[in-house]
C-alpha positions as CSV (number, residue, x, y, z in Angstrom):
1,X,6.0,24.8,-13.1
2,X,6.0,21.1,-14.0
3,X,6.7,19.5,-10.4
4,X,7.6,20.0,-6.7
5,X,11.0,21.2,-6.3
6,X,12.9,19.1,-3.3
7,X,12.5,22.2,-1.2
8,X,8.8,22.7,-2.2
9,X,8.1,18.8,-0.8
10,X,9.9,19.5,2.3
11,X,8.1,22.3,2.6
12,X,4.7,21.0,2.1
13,X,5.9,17.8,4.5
14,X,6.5,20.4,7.1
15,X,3.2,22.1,6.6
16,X,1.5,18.6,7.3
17,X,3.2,18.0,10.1
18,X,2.5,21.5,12.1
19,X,0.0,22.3,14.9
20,X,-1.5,24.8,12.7
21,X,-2.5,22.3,10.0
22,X,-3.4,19.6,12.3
23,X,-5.5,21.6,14.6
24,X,-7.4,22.6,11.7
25,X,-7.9,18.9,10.2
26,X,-9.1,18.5,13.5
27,X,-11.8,21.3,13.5
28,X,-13.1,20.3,10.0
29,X,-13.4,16.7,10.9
30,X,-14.6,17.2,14.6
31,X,-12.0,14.8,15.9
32,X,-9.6,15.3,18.4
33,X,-6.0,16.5,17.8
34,X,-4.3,13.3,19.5
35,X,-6.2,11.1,17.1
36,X,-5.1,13.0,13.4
37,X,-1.4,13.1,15.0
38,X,-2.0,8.6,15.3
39,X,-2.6,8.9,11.3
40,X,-0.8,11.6,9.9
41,X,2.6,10.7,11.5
42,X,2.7,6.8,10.1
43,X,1.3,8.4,6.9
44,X,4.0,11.1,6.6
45,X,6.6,8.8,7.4
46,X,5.8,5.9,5.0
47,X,5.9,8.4,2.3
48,X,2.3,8.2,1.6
49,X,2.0,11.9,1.6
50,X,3.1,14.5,0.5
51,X,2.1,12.6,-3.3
52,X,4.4,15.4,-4.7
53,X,7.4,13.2,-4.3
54,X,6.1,10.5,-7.4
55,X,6.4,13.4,-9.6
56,X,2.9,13.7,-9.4
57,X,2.1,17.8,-11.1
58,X,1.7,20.4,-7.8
59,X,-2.1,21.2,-8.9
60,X,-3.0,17.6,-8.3
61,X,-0.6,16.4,-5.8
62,X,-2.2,18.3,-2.9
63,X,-5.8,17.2,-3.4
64,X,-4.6,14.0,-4.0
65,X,-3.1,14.7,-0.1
66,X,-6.2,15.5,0.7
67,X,-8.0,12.5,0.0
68,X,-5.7,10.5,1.5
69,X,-5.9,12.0,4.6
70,X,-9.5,12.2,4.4
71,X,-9.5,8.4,3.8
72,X,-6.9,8.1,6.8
73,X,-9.5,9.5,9.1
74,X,-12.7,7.6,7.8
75,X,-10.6,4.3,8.1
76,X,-10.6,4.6,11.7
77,X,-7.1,2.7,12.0
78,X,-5.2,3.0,15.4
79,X,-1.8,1.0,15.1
80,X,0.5,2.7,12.2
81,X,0.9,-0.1,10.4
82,X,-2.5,-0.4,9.8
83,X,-2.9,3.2,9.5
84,X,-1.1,3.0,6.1
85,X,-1.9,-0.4,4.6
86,X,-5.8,0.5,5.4
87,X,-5.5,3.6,4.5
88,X,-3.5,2.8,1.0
89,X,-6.2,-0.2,0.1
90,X,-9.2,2.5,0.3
91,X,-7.7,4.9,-1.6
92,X,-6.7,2.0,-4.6
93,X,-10.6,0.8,-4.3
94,X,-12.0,0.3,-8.1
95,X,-15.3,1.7,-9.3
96,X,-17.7,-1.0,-9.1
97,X,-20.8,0.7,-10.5
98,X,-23.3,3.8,-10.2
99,X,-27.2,3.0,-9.3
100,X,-30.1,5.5,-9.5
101,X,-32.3,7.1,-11.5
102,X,-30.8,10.5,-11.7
103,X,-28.0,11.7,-14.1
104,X,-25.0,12.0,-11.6
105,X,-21.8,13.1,-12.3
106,X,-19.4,12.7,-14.6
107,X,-17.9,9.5,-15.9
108,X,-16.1,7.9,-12.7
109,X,-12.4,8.2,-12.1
110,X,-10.8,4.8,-12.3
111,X,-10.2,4.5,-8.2
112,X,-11.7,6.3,-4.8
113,X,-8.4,7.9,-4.4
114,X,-8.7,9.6,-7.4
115,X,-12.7,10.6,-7.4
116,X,-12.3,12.1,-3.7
117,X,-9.8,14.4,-5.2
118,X,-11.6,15.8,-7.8
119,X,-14.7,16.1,-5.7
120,X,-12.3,18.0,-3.1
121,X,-10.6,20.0,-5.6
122,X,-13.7,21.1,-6.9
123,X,-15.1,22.0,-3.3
124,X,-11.9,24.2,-2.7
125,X,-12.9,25.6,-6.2
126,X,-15.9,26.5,-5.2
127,X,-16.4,29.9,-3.5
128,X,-19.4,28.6,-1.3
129,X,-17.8,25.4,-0.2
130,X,-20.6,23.6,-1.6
131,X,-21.2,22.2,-5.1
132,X,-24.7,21.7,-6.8
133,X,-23.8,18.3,-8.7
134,X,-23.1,16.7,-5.2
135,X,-25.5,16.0,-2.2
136,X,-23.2,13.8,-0.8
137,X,-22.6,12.6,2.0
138,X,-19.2,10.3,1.1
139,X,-19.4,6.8,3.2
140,X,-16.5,4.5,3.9
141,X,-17.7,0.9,4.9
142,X,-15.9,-2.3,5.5
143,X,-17.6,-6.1,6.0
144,X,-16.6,-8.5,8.9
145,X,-12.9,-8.4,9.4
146,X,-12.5,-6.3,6.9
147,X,-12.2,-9.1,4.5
148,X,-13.8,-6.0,2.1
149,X,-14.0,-2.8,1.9
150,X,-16.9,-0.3,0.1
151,X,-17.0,3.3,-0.8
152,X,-20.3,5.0,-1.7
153,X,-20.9,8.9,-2.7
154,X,-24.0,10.3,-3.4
155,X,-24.0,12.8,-6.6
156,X,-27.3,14.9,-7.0
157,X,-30.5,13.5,-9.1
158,X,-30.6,10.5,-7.2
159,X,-27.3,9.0,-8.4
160,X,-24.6,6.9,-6.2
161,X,-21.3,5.9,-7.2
162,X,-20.0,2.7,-5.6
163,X,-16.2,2.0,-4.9
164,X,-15.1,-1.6,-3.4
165,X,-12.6,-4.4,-3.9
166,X,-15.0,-7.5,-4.1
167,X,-16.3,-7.4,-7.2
168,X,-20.3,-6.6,-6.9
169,X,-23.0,-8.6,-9.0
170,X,-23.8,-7.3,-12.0
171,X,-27.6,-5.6,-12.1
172,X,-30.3,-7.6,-13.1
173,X,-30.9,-6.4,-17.3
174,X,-27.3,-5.0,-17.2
175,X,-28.9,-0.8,-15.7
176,X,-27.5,-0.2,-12.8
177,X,-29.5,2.7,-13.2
178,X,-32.7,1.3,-12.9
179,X,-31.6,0.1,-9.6
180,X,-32.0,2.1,-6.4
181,X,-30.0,0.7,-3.9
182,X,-27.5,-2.1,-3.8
183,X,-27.4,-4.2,-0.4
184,X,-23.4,-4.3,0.5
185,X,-22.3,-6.6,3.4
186,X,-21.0,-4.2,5.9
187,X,-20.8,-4.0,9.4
188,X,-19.3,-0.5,10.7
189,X,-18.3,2.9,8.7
190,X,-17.2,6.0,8.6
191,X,-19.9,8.9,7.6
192,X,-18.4,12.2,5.9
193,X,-21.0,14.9,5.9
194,X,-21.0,17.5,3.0
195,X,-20.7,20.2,5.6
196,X,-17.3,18.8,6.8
197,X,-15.8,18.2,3.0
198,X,-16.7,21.5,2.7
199,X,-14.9,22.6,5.3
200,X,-11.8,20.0,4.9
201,X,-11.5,21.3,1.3
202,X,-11.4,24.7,2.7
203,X,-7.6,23.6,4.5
204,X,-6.2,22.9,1.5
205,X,-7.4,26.2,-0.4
206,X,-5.4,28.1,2.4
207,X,-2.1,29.4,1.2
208,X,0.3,29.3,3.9
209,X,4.2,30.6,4.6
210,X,6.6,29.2,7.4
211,X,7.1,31.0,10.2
212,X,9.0,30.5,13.3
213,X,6.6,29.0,16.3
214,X,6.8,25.5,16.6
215,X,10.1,23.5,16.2
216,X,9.2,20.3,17.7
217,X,6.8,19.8,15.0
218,X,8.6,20.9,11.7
219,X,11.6,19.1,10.5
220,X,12.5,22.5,9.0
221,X,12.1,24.2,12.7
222,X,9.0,25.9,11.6
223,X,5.3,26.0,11.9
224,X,3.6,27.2,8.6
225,X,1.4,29.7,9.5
226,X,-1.5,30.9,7.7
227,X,-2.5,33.2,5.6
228,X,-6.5,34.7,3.6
C-alpha cells in the first residue's frame, strides 16, 4: 500500500477526534480531557493532522501524528490559533547540536518533528515500552516571549540532542562532545517523562475499528473503538 486512501484519512481523522482516543491521550499524558479537546480540535481542523493527507507513506504518517500531538500538548498553547502556529514552529525546529561524552544515538533527523517520531515509532516497536538507547526524558523550552524556542532529549551514555530556532554558539575547539551542558535562555517548559512516551506510544500501537457509540464526536457518526 503506497498511501492513505481518502476513506483511510477520514477514517483515521475520525479516530482522532473520538472520546476513546482522547480519553486515552489524556491518561498517558495525565492531563485533563477538556485541555487535549483545546489542541486537537484547532489541530484537526487546520489540517495539521492526520499527515496522511500530504501523501506522506501510512507507516510514517501516524507517528509523525503522534509527535505532533505530543508537541501540541508540551507547547502549552490555549487559543487555537496559537495552538497550530506554536505547535507547527516546534515541530520545524532544526538540530542545533549534540553535547556529551557518551555515544548517543544515531545521526539526528534533520527537524524535532521528525526525531520525536522515530523515537515514538521505535517505543511502539518496542514490546516493553521502553528502549535502551534512550533515558530520556524529552524537554520543550521556550525564552521570554517566546522570541525562541529549544528542544532537548536525552539519549543514553550521557548524550543530549539539542533542537532550537536561534542558532546556538558553536563549542569552544569545535566538540560538542567534550561539552556537558549548554546554558539555553529559557524561562518555562514542558517536561515529557520516559514513562509517559512510553505510554503515549502505546496509543498509537493500538489497532482500532469504528463502532457505533459516539456521533457527536465523529464526522463519520462513529467512535473507533479499540481493539489488543
Amino acid at each position: 500500500m503506497k498511501g492513505y486512501t481518502e476513506k483511510a484519512i477520514e477514517r483515521q481523522a475520525a479516530l482522532y477526534r473520538s472520546s476513546v482516543f482522547r480519553s486515552s491521550v489524556s491518561n498517558a499524558l495525565g492531563r485533563a480531557r477538556a485541555e487535549i479537546e483545546n489542541f486537537m480540535k484547532p489541530m484537526l481542523e487546520a489540517g495539521c493532522i492526520p499527515q496522511a493527507k500530504s501523501g506522506m507513506p501510512p507507516a510514517s504518517a501516524v507517528w509523525a501524528d503522534a509527535a505532533m500531538i505530543l508537541v501540541a500538548h508540551a507547547g502549552r498553547q490555549q487559543r487555537p490559533a496559537s495552538v497550530v502556529r506554536v505547535t507547527t514552529r516546534l515541530c520545524s525546529l532544526p538540530h542545533q547540536l549534540d553535547v556529551g561524552r557518551g555515544r548517543g544515538q544515531a545521526s539526528p533527523l534533520d527537524s524535532l518533528g521528525m526525531e520525536l517520531a522515530e523515537l515514538l515509532r521505535r517505543l511502539g516497536a518496542s514490546e516493553s515500552g521502553v528502549l535502551a538507547t534512550t533515558r530520556t526524558p524529552v524537554q520543550i523550552m521556550w525564552s521570554e516571549g517566546g522570541t525562541a524556542l529549544f528542544a532537548t532529549i536525552d539519549y543514553a551514555g550521557g548524550r543530549k540532542r539539542i533542537f532550537s530556532d536561534m542558532r546556538l554558539p558553536a563549542p569552544l575547539g569545535g566538540l560538542a562532545g567534550n561539552w556537558d551542558f549548554v546554558q539555553l535562555p529559557t524561562v518555562g517548559g514542558t517536561l515529557l517523562s520516559a514513562e509517559s512516551l512510553a505510554s503515549f506510544a502505546g496509543i498509537f500501537r493500538t489497532k482500532t475499528d469504528p463502532a457505533p457509540s459516539d456521533p457527536d464526536e465523529s464526522p463519520t457518526n462513529s467512535d473507533p473503538k479499540v481493539k489488543p
